[in-house]
N, C-alpha and C positions, 0 to 999 in steps of 0.2 A: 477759675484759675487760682491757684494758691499761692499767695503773698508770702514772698521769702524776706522777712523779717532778720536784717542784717544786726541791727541794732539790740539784740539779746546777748546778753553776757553769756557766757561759756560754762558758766558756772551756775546759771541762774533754771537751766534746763530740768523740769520734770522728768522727762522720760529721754534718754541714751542709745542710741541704736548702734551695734558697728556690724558694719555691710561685709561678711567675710564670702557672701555668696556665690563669688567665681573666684576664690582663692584655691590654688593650688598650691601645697608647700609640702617640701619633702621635709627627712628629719635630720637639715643639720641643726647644729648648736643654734646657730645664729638668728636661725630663721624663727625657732622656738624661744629665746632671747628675743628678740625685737619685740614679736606677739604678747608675749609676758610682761614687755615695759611697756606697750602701747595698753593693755587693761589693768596694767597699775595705775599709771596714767588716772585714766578715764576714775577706774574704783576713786584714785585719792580726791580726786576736782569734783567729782559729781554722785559719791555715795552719801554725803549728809543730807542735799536738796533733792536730789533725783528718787521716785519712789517707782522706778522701774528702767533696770539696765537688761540690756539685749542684745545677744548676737544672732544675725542672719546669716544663716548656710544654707548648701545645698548638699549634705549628705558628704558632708569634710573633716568636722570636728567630731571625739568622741572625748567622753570623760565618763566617771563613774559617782552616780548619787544614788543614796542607799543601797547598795550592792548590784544594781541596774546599771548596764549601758547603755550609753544612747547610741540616736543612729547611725552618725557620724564618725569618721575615720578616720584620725590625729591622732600620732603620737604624741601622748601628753606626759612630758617630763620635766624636770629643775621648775618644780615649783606650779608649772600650768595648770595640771588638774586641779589644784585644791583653790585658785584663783577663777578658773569656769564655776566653781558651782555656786558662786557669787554671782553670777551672769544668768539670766534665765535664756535657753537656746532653743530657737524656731528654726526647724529643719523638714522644709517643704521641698517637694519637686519642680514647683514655679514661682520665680517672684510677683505671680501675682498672690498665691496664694499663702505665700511666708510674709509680705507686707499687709494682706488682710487679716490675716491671723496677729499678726503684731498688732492691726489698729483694733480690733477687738480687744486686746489685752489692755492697751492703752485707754478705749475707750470705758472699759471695766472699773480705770482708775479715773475717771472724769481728770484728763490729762490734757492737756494741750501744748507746753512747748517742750519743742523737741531737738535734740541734739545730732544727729546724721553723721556716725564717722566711717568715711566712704573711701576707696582708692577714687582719686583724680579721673583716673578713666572710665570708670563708672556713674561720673555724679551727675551727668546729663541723663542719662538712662535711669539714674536714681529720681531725682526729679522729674523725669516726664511720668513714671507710674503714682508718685506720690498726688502730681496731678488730677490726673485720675480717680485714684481712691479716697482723699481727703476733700475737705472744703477748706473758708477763710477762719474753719475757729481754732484752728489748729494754725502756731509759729514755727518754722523751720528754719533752722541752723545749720549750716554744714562746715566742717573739718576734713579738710585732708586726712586720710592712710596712709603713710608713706609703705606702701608698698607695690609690687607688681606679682600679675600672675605666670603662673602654667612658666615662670623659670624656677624657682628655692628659691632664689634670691632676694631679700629686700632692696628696693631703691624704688627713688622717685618715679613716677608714671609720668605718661602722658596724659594730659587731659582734652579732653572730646565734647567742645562745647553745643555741637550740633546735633540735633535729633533729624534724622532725614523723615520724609513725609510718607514712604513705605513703614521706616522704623517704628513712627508712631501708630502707623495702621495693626503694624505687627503686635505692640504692647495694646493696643484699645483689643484687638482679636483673642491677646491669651486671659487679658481682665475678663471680658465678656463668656468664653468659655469656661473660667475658673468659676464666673456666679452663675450660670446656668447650673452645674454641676452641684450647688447647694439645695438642700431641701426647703421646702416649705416651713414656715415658723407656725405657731397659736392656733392651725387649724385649715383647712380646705381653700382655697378660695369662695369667696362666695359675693354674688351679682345679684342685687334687688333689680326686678324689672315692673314696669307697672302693666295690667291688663288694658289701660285706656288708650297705650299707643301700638298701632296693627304693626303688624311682621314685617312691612316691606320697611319696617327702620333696624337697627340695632342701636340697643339701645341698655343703660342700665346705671345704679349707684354700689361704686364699690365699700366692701367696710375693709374692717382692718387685718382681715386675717388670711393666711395662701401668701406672703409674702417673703420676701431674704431681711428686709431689713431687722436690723437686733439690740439696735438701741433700747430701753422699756419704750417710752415715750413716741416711740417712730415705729416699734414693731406689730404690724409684720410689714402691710402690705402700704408702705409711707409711699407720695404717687407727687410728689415734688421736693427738690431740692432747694436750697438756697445756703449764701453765704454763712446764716447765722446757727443751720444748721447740720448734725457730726454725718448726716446721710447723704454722700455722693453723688451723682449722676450718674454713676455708672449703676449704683444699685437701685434707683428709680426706674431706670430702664429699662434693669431686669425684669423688674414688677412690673413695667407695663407691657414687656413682651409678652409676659406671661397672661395680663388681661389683655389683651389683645390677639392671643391663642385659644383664650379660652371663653372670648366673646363673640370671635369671629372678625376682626377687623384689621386691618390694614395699618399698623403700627407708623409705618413710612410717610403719612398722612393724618397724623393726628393732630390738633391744636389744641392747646391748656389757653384759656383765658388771662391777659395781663393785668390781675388785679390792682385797681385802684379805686374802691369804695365810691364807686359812682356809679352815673349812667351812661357812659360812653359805649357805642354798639357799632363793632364791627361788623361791619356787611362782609363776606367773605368773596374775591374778586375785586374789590375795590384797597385802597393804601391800606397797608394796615397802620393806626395808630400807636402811638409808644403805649400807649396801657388801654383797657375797654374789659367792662364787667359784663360782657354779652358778645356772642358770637352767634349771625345765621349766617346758613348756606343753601344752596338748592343743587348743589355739587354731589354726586353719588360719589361713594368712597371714599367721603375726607369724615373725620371720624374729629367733633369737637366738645369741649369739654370745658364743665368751672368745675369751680375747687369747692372744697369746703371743710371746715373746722371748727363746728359750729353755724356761721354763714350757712346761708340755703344753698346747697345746688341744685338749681331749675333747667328740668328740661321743656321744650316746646315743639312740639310737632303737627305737623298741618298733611296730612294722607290725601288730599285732594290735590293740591298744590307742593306735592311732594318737595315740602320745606322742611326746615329742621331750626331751631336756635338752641340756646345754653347761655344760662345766666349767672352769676354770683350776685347773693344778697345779704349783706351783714345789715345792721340796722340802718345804719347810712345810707346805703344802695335802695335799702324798701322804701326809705321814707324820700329819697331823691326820685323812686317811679322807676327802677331798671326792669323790671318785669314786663309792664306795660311799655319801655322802652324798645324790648325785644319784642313784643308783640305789634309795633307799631314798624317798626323797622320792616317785620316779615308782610306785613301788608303793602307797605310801600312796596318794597323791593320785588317781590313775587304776586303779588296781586292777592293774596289769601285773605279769607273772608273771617271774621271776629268769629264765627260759630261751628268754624271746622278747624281752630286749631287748641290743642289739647295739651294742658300742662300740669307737668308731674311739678312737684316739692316732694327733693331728697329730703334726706336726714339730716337734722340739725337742731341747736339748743333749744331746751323748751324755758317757757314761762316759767318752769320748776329752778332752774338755773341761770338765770339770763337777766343781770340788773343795771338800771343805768342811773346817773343819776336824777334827781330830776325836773331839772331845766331840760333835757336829754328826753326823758319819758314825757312829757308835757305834749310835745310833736305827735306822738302816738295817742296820747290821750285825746287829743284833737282831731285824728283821723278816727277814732272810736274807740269809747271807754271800755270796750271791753279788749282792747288790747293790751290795757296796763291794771294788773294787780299791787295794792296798798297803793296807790296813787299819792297819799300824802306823807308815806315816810320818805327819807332823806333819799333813797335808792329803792324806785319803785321796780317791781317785776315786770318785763316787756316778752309780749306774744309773741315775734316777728312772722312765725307762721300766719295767723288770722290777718294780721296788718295787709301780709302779703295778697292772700285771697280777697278781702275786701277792696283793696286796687284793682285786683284783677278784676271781679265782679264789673265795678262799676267803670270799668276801663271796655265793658263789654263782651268779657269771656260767658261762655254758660255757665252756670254752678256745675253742671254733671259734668262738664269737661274741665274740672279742676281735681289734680288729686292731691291732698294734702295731707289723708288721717288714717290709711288703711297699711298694711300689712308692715313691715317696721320702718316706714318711710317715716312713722310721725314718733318715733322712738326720738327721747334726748340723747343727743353725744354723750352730753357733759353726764350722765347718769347711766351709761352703758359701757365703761371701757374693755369692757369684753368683746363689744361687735364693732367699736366708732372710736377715732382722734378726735380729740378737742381741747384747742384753745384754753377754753373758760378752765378747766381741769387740770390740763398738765403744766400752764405756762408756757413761756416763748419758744422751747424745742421739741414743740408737737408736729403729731403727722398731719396727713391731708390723706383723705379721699374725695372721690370726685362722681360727677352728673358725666353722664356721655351720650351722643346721638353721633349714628350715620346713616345716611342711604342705602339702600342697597345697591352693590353695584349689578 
C-alpha cells in the first residue's frame, strides 16, 4: 500500500502530474482561461524544483511542437499552446497504461515525490491505480482541479471517497491486461533445471531475463516486491504468470519463502510462521519457492517419498544449519530416508565476490578452512556454496546427490549481470530470482 504523505510542501515536489484524463471541455473563453491559469499556476510554484511536469489525457488535448501534432483534440488558444509545450503530455488509451508510462518517465528521473493535481471526483480512482503501480519509495501529494467533466464548465466537483470492491477488481483487471500486453525485456525467459531431480517434480532456478520489469537494477525478470523497492506487485506478478506458463505450474498455489536469515522451517499444513527460510510440502500442486540475490536458493527433493522442500541460504542461514534444517524437517514429517533425497544449490555469490569481516569468517574457518580464502586479512573471502555442501555431507546426504558445481547453477551473481540479480553488485534496489519445486499434480 502506498503512504500518502500529507506533510510535503507543495512546492517541495519533484515530479507534477495534472490528471486531465476524463476531461471534456468545449471551446469557450472561459473554460480555456481557467486551464491556462491552473498550468500557470503549477509552471510558477513547481518549475524551479520539479524536474518533470505532466499532463495525463486520453486523446483531449492537442498542441503543436516542432511542426508536429499530437494526439489529442483541444483547441488551444489566448496563450495555451505555447504554455503545453512546457508540459510533457502522456496520451494513452488506459489509465493504466498513461500512469505506467508516467512512472517510467519518472522512474528515468530517480524521482520520487510527487504532486497529483486531480479533479475531486477522480482522486479515489486516482489513488487506488497509483496503488497498484507504485511502492513505499515514492511520496504523494494531492490537489484539487477545480473542475468538472463532460459539462464546458468549470466548477467544483464532487468528490467520491470510496472505491467499491467490483471497482477495484475492475482497475487490478485493466493493470493486469495493460502488463501482459508488454514485451519481454534483456532476452527469452530462461529456467535452469537440474538432471538430479526425476520428472514427476517441476522444478527450476530463474535468471534475469523474459521479464517486464525496467528498472536497470530489477530488469527483467525481478520475482519480488517490497516497500523499499520502485518494482510493484503488479509487475512481479506478471513475471510470475509468465514463469508459471512457462514452467508449467499453478501460479494460484505458489509460496515465496518469508525471509529471515535463519533456520526456521515451514512444514506446509501446519501454522504458518511470521517469517521461515525453508519450506516442505508433500502436497501436489503447491508450487514453493526461496529467494535469492546472492543467498543460495536450495532446492530438495525426495521421488520415493514424493516430498519436496526450498531453502534460503545467506551466510547466516548456512552457518545456523537451514539446509540440514529442511532435510530434517522432510524426514520427520514425511518419513524420507537421508539417501533418497536430492539437493540442488542454485546460483549465487561466489568466493570471487563474497567477503565478510573477520570475526564473521572465523565461523566458517572453523567449519573448514577451506571455506574461507586470505583468512588473515581484515575481510576474508567466504565459499558459502562449499560451507553448504559440507553440512549437507556430514548431515548425511550422499555426495552424488548433491548438486552444486555444474551447468550455470555454480556461476557467481555478483560477476554475471548478464544472466543473475545481486545484492553484493547493485546495492539495496536489486532484483531477486528464485529456486522452485512442485509435485505433479
Amino acid at each position: 500500500m502506498v503512504i500518502w504523505h500529507k506533510s510535503i510542501l507543495s512546492r517541495m515536489a519533484e515530479a507534477v502530474l495534472i490528471d486531465l484524463f476524463d476531461l471534456k471541455l468545449n471551446s469557450q473563453k472561459n473554460c480555456h482561461q481557467t486551464l491556462l491559469k491552473t498550468l500557470n499556476a503549477v509552471q510558477y510554484h513547481h518549475a524551479a524544483k520539479a524536474k518533470f511536469l505532466c499532463i495525463m489525457c486520453c486523446s483531449n488535448i492537442s498542441y503543436e511542437r516542432d511542426g508536429e501534432q499530437d494526439n489529442c483534440e483541444l483547441e488551444t488558444g489566448n496563450g495555451l499552446s505555447a504554455l503545453l509545450k512546457e508540459f510533457e503530455i502522456v496520451s494513452c488509451p488506459s489509465m493504466a497504461a498513461c500512469l505506467y508510462t508516467i512512472k517510467q518517465k519518472i522512474d528515468e528521473r530517480n524521482l520520487s515525490s510527487i504532486k497529483v493535481i486531480v479533479p475531486r471526483h477522480r482522486k479515489a480512482l486516482m489513488k487506488a491505480f497509483i496503488d497498484q503501480l507504485f511502492t513505499d519509495v515514492y511520496n504523494f501529494e494531492f490537489e484539487d482541479l477545480q473542475v468538472t467533466l463532460r459539462g464546458g464548465l468549470f466548477k467544483q466537483s464532487i468528490e467520491i471517497n470510496i472505491i467499491t470492491a467490483q471497482e477495484l477488481r475492475e482497475i487490478q483487471n485493466e493493470i493486469e491486461t495493460f502488463l501482459r500486453s508488454l514485451p519481454a525485456l534483456r532476452g527469452e525467459l530462461t529456467i535452469i533445471t537440474s538432471p538430479l531431480i526425476p520428472d514427476i517434480f517441476i522444478h527450476g532456478f530463474t535468471t534475469r531475463t523474459g521479464g517486464i520489469s525496467y528498472i536497470p537494477t530489477l530488469s527483467s525478470f525481478n520475482l519480488f516486491s517490497s516497500s523499499k523497492r520502485r518494482d510493484p506487485k503488479a509487475v512481479v506478478q506478471e513475471n510470475l504468470r509468465r514463469l508459471a506458463n512457462a514452467a508449467g505450474f499453478n501460479m494460484e498455489k505458489f509460496y515465496r519463502i518469508k525471509t529471515h536469515h535463519s533456520n526456521d522451517i515451514w512444514i506446509m499444513g501446519r501454522k504458518e510462521p511470521d517469517s521461515y527460510d525453508g519450506i516442505t510440502t508433500n502436497q501436489r500442486g503447491v508450487t514453493i519457492a526461496a529467494l535469492g540475490a546472492d543467498c543460495i536458493p536450495i532446492v530438495f527433493a525426495d521421488p520415493v517419498k514424493k516430498a519436496c522442500g526450498v531453502a534460503h541460504a545467506g551466510w547466516k542461514g548456512t552457518l545456523l544449519g537451514v539446509a540440514m534444517a529442511t532435510v530434517n524437517a522432510m524426514i520427520a514429517e514425511y518419513g524420507c530416508s537421508l539417501e533418497d533425497i536430492v539437493v540442488v544449490l542454485g546460483p549465487s555469490v561466489g568466493p570471487c565476490c563474497f567477503t565478510l569481516p573477520r570475526e564473521s569468517a572465523e565461523a566458517f574457518h572453523n567449519l573448514h578452512p577451506a571455506c574461507v580464502q586470505l583468512f588473515d586479512s581484515p575481510n576474508p573471502y567466504i565459499d558459502i556454496r562449499k560451507a553448504t555442501r559440507i553440512l549437507l555431507e556430514r548431515g548425511g546426504i550422499l555426495p552424488r546427490n548433491i548438486q552444486d558445481q555444474n551447468q550455470d547453477l555454480n556461476l557467481c551473481t555478483s560477476c554475471h549481470p548478464d544472466k543473475f540479480f545481486s545484492h553484493v553488485r547493485d546495492g539495496l534496489n536489486f532484483g531477486t530470482q528464485i529456486g522452485f519445486i512442485s509435485i505433479r499434480e
